[in-house]
C-alpha positions as CSV (number, residue, x, y, z in Angstrom):
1,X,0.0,0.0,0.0
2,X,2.4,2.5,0.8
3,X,4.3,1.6,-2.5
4,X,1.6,2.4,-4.4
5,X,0.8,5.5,-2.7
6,X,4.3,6.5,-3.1
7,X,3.6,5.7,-7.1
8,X,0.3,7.7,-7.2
9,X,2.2,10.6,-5.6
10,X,5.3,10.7,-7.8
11,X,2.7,10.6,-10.9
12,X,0.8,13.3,-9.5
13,X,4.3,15.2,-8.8
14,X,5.4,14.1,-12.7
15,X,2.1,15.2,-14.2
16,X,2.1,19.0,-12.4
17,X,5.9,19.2,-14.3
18,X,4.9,17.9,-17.6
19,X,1.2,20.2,-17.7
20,X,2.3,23.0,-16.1
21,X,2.8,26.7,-17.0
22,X,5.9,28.9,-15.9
23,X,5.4,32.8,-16.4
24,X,8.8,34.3,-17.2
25,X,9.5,38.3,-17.3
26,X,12.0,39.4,-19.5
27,X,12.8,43.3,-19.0
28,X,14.4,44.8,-22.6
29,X,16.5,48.1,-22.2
30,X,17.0,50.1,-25.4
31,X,19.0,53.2,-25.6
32,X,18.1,54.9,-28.5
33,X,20.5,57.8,-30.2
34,X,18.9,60.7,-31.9
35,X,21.1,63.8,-33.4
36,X,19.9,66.9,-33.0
37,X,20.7,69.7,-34.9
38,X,22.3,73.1,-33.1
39,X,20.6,75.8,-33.8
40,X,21.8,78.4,-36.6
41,X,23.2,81.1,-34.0
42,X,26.6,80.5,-32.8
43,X,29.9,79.9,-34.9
44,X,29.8,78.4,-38.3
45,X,30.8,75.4,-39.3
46,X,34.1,74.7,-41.7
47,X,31.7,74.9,-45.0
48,X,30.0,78.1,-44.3
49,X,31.1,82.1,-45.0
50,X,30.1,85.4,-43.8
51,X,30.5,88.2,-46.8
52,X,31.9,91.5,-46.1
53,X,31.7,94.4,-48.5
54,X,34.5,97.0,-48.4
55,X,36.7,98.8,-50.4
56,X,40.5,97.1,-50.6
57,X,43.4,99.5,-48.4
58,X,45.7,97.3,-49.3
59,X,47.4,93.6,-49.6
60,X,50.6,92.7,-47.9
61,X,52.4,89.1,-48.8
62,X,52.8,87.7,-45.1
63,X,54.4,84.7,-46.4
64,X,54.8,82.4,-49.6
65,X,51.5,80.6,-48.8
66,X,49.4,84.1,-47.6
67,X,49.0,87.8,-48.1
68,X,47.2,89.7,-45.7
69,X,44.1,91.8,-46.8
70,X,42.9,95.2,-45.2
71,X,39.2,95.8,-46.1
72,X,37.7,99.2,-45.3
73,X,34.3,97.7,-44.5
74,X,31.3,99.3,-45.8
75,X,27.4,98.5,-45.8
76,X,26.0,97.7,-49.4
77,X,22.4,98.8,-48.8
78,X,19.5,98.5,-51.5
79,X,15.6,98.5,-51.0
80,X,14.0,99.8,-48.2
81,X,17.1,99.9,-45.8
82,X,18.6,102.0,-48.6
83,X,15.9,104.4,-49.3
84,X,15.9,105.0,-45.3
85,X,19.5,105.6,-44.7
86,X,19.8,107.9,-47.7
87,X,16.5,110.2,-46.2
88,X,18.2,110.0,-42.2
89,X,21.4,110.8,-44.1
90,X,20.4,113.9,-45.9
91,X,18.0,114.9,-42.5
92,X,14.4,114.5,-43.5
93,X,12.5,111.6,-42.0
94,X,9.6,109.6,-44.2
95,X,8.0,106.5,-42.8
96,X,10.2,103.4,-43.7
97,X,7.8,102.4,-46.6
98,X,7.2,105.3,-48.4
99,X,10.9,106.9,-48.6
100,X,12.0,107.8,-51.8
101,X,14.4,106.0,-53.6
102,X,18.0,106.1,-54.4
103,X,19.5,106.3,-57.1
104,X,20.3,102.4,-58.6
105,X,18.3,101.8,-55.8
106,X,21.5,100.7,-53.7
107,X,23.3,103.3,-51.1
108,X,27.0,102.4,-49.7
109,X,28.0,103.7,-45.7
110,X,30.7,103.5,-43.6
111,X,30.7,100.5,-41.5
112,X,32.1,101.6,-38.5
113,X,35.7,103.3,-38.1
114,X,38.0,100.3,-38.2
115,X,39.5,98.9,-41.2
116,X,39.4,94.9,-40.9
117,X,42.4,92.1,-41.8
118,X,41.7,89.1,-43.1
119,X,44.0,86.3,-44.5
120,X,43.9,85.9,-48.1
121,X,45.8,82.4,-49.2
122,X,47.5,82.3,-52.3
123,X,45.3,80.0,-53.9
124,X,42.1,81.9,-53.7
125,X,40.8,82.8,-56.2
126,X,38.0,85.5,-57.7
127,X,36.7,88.0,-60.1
128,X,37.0,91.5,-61.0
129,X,35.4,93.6,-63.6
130,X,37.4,94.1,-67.0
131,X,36.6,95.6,-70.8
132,X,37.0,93.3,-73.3
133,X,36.3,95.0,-76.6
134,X,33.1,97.0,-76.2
135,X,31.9,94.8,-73.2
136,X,32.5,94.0,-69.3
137,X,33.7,90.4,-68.6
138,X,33.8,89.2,-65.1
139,X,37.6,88.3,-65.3
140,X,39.1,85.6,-62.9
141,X,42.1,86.2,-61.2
142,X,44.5,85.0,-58.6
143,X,45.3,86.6,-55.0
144,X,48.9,87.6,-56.5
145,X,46.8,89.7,-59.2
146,X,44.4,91.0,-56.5
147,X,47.5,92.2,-54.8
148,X,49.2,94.0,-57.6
149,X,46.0,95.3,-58.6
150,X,45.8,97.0,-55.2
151,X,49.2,98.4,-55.8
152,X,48.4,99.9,-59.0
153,X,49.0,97.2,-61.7
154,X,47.1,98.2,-64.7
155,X,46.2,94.9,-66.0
156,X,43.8,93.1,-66.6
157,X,41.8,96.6,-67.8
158,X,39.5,96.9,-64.8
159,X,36.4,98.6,-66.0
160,X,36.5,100.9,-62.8
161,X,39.0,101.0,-59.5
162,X,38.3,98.6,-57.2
163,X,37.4,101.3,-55.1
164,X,34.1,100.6,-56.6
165,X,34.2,97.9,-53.6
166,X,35.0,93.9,-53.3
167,X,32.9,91.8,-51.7
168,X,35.2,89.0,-49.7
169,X,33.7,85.4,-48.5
170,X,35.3,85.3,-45.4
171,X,35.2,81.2,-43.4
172,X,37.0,82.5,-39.7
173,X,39.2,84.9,-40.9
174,X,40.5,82.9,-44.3
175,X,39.1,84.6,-47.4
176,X,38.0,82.0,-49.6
177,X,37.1,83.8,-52.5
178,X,36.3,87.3,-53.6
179,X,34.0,89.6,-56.3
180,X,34.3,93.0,-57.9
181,X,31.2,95.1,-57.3
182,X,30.0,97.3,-60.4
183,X,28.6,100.1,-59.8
184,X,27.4,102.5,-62.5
């Protein structure tokens, strides 16, 4: 009797294993990366310029790789902001929308009292304004010839002085390329 008890309760015990249910918990941790992007204030990055307009002082070679460029900045205004600084200028006042124009409708003003220096590498390149026969070609030259053009070379032909102004792409303080601006 007790045998078979014994057998009736390890079949019991063998049944509850083979039948039963287990609940298992299984915790999953994720870390998930997102970039975010800074906002547009604050330092550029390597691949991005600021422009200044100005009028060239002069170019200095600092070394065989560089030259150093004085700008006498200036602000290139045209619409509105134009038409306003000309009126304040000459002492009348007109509400901001309703000034008269100027002339070309563009108006050039100091920009401040400090001339600026920027680095200009030998290998930039960019454009000034030359007569070709009866007509103005935007002409493409090399820092060297943006240096002795400062200094008074007389070619290529520039169409007018460069005091006409030169707009400089500026990344830091590197100039990375530069334009004649024509102004009639």
């Amino acid at each position: 009797m007790r045998v078979a008890a014994l057998l009736v309760a390890a079949m019991a015990l063998a049944g509850c294993a083979v039948g039963g249910s287990k609940t298992t918990t299984v915790t999953v941790t994720r870390t998930v990366t997102t970039q975010t992007k800074a906002p547009k204030f604050g330092p550029l990055s390597q691949t991005e310029s600021v422009h200044y307009f100005g009028t060239p002082v002069s170019i200095a070679k600092a070394d065989a790789t560089r030259y150093l460029l004085v700008l006498k900045p200036q602000f290139f205004l045209v619409g509105v902001t134009a038409n306003v600084a000309f009126a304040q200028q000459q002492g009348t006042a007109c509400a901001p929308l309703v000034c008269p124009g100027v002339d070309d409708d563009r108006w050039v003003i100091p920009a401040g009292t400090r001339n600026l220096v920027f680095v200009l590498p030998a290998t930039t390149k960019g454009t000034v304004i030359t007569v070709g026969g009866r007509q103005m070609h935007n002409t493409t030259v090399t820092a060297a010839q943006l240096a002795a053009l400062v200094g008074g070379a007389k070619k290529p032909k520039l169409i007018e002085p460069l005091d006409s102004g030169l707009w400089v792409a500026v990344d830091v303080d590197k100039v990375t390329s530069f334009a004649q601006q024509f102004q009639p």
